[in-house]
C-alpha positions as CSV (number, residue, x, y, z in Angstrom):
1,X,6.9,27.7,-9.8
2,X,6.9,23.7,-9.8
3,X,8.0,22.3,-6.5
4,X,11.4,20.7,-6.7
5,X,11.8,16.7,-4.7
6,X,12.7,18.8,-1.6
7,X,10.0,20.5,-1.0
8,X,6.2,19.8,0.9
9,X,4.5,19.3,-2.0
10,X,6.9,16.5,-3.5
11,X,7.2,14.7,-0.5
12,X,3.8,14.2,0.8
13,X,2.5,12.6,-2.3
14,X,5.6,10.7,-2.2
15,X,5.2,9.4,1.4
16,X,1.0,8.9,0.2
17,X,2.1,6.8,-2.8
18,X,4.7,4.4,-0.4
19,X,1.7,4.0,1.6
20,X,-0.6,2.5,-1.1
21,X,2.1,0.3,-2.2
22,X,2.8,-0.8,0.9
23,X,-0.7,-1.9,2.1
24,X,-1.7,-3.2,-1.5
25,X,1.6,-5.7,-0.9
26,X,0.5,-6.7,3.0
27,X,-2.7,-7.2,1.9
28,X,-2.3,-9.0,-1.0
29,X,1.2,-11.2,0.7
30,X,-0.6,-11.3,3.9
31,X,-4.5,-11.7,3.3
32,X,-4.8,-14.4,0.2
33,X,-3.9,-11.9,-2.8
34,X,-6.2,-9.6,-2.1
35,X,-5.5,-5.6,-3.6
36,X,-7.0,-2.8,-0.7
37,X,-5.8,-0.1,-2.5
38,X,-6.2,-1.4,-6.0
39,X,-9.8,-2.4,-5.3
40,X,-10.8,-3.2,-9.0
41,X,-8.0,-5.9,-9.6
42,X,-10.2,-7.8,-7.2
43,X,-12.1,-8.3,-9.9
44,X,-9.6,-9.8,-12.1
45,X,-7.9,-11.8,-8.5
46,X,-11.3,-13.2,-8.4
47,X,-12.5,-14.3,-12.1
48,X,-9.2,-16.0,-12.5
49,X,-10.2,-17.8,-8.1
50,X,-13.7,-19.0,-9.8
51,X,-12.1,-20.1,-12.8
52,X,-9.8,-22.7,-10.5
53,X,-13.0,-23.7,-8.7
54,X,-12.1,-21.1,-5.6
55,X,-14.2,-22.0,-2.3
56,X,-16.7,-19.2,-1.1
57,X,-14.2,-17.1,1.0
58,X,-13.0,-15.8,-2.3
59,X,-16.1,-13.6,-2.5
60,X,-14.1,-11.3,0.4
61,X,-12.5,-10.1,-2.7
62,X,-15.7,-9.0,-4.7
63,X,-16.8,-7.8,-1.3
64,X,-13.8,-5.5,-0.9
65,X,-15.6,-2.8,-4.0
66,X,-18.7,-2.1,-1.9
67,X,-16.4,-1.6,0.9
68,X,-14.2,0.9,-1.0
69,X,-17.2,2.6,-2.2
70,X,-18.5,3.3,1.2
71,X,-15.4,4.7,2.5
72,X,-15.2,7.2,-0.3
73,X,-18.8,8.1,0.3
74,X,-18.0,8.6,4.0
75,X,-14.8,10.4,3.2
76,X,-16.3,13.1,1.0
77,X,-19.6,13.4,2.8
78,X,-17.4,14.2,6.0
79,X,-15.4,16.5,3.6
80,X,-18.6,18.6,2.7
81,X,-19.3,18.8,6.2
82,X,-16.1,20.2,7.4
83,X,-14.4,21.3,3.9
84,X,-11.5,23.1,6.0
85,X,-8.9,21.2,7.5
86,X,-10.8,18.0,5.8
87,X,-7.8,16.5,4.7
88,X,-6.3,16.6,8.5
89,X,-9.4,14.7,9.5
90,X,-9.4,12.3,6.3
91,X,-5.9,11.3,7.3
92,X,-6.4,11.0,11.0
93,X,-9.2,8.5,10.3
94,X,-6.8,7.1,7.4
95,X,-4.5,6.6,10.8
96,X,-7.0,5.1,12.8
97,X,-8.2,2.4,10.4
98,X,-4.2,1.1,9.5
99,X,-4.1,1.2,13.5
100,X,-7.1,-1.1,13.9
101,X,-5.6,-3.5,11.2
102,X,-2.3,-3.9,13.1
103,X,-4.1,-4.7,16.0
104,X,-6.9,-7.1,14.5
105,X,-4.7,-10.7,15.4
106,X,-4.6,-9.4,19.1
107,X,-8.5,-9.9,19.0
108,X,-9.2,-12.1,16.5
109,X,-7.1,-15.3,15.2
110,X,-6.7,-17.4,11.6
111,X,-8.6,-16.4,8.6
112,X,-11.2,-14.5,10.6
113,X,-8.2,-12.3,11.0
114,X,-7.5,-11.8,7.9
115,X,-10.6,-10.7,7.0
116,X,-11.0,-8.1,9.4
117,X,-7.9,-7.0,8.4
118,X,-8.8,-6.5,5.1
119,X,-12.0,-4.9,5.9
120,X,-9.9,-1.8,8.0
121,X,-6.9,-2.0,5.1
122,X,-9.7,-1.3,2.3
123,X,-11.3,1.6,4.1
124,X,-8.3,3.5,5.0
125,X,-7.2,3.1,1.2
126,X,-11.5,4.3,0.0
127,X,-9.9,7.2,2.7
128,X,-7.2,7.9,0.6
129,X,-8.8,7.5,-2.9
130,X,-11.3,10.3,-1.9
131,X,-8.8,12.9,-0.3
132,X,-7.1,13.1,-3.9
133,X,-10.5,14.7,-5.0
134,X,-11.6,16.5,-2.5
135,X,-7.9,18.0,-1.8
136,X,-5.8,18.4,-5.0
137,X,-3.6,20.3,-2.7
138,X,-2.1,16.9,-1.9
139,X,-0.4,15.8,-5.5
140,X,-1.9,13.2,-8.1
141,X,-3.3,10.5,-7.4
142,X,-1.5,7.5,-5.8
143,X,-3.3,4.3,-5.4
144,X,-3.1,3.4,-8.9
145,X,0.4,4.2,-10.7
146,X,-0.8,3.1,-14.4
147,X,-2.0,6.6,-15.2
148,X,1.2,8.2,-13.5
149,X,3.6,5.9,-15.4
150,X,2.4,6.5,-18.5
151,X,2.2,10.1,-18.3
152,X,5.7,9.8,-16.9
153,X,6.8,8.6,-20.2
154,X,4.7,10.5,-22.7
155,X,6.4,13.2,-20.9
156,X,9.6,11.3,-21.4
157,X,9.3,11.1,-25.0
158,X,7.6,14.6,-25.4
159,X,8.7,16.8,-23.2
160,X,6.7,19.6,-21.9
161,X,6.9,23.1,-21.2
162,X,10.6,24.1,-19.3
163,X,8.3,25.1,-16.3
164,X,6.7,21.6,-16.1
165,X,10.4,19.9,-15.7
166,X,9.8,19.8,-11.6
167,X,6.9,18.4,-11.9
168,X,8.0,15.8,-14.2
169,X,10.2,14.5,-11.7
170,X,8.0,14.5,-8.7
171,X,6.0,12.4,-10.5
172,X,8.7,10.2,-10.7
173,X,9.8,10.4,-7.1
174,X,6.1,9.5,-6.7
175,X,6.3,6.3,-8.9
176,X,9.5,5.1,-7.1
177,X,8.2,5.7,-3.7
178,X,5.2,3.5,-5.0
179,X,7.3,0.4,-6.0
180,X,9.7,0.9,-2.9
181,X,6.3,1.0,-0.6
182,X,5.6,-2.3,-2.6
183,X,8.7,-3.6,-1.1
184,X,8.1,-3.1,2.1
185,X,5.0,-4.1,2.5
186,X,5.5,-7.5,1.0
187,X,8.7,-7.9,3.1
188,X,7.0,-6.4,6.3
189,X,4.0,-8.5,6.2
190,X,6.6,-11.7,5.8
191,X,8.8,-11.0,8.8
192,X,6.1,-8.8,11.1
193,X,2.7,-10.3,10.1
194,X,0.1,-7.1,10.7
195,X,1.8,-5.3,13.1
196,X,3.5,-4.0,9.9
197,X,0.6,-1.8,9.3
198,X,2.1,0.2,11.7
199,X,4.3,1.9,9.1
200,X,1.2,3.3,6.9
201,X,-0.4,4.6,10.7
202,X,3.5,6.7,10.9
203,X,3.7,8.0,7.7
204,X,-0.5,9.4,8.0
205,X,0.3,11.0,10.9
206,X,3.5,12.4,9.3
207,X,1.9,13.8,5.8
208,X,-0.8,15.5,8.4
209,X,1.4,17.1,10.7
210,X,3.1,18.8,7.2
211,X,-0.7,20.2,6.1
């Protein structure tokens, strides 16, 4: 039976979806428009940077892919190491690195900060990326909401099977959670600078202590 919005299943790729959002927006708000979830858009952020004769610290951008790529890798090699009760480790790390971000401007001050920042931000997001493969258990994918949001409305338009209806709206709740994460992150970063990373560190914890 498809899980309704009230259930486990609904709500921890709900609370993993507000998460991306939310550290995409502090990232990008709080760290010179720069996506850590969203890795490829760098690509685009950057491009459009050169194009307006952007100084060298616009590379941090480009930089962010290798980044990403390295946090996957070390995500799934870990998870073929310990494939049972992976995704409780994934998201503890996935903790860890949103806690180090938060506390960066403690340590380190101006833009040195902000790219230190970015460097933790984009590794707990590779984190994230790689659980969604190596743990379907945890809902579709919610770093990037293009594919969601159009298969939301395709479904829309065509519905599917009765059985499929749940789903259907978790996926939904999933897209919402996304934009509202967006929200908050954008807001948070304004009035709380990087301590408002603190948020993603809450909700990691929480979606691991429900696995």
């Amino acid at each position: 039976m498809t899980p309704s919005l009230t259930s486990k299943s609904a709500w921890v790729p709900a609370a993993l979806a507000f998460v991306a959002g939310y550290a995409d927006a502090v990232t990008f708000v709080g760290a010179g428009g720069i996506f850590c979830a969203h890795v490829t858009g760098n690509f685009v952020v950057l491009a459009a940077d050169l194009a307006r004769n952007a100084n060298a610290d616009e590379w941090l951008k480009l930089s962010t892919f290798p980044l990403f790529v390295l946090a996957v890798f070390g995500a799934t090699h870990l998870h073929r190491r310990r494939a049972e009760g992976s995704a409780r480790l994934l998201l503890l790390l996935q903790a860890v690195a949103f806690g180090a971000a938060a506390a960066v401007p403690l340590f380190v001050q101006g833009t040195a900060a902000h790219k230190v920042v970015v460097v933790f931000a984009v590794i707990a997001m590779g984190i994230q990326n790689a659980m969604h493969r190596v743990a379907p258990s945890l809902g579709p994918m919610t770093t990037v909401m293009t594919g969601n949001v159009t298969q939301w409305f395709v479904e829309k338009v065509i519905p599917g099977a009765p059985e499929n209806a749940g789903k259907h709206r978790s996926l939904g709740f999933i897209i919402l959670a996304f934009a509202l994460g967006c929200l908050g992150g954008a807001f948070g970063v304004q009035h709380l600078g990087f301590a408002s990373f603190l948020v993603p560190v809450a909700l990691a914890l929480w979606v691991r202590s429900r696995l």
